[in-house]
C-alpha positions in Angstrom: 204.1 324.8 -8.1 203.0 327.8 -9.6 202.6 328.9 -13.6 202.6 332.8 -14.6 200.8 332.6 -18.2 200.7 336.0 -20.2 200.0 337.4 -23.2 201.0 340.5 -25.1 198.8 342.7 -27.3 200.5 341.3 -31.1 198.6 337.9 -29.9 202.2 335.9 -28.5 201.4 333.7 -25.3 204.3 332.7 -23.0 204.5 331.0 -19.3 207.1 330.8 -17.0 206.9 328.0 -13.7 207.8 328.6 -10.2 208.5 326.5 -7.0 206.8 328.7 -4.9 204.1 332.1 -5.4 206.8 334.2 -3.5 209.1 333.8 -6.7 206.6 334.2 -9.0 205.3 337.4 -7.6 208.5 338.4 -7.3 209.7 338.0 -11.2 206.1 339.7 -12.3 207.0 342.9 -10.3 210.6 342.8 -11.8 209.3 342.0 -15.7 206.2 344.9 -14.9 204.3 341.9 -16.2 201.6 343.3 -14.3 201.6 347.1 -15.7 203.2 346.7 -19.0 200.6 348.4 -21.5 201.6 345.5 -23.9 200.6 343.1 -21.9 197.0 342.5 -22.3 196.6 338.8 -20.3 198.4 338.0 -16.7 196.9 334.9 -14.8 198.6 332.8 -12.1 198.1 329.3 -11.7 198.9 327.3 -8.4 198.6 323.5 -8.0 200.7 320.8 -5.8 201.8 317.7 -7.5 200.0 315.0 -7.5 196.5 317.2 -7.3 194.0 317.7 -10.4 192.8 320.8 -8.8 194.3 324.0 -9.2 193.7 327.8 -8.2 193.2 330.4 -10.5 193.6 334.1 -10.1 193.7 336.5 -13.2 195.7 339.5 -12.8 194.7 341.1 -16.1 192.7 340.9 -19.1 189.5 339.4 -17.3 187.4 339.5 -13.5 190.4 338.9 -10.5 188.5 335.7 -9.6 189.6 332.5 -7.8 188.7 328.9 -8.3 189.2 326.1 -6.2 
């Protein structure tokens, strides 16, 4: 499972869930999500079910790092 989160400059937070990190890259390409200028936040979120540990990876707004 994967969760885009993002956030746009005027403060609004949204997130959209994938079933896999091929759709979700594929939907932030097509929204721009990643090179809108009003979009000051994009992080990625990927977890199975069933696990408490995720993987983190912010795309903008903060250090590309990720946590496992």
């Amino acid at each position: 499972m994967v969760r885009i989160d993002w956030q746009f400059s005027n403060g609004h937070k949204w997130f959209k869930e994938f079933d896999s990190a091929e759709e979700a890259g594929q939907w932030v390409r097509m929204c721009q999500l990643d090179t809108h200028p009003s979009v000051t936040y994009l992080n990625v979120v990927t977890w199975e079910p069933g696990e408490l540990e995720s993987s983190v990876n912010i795309l903008k707004g903060g250090v590309v790092y990720e946590q496992h």
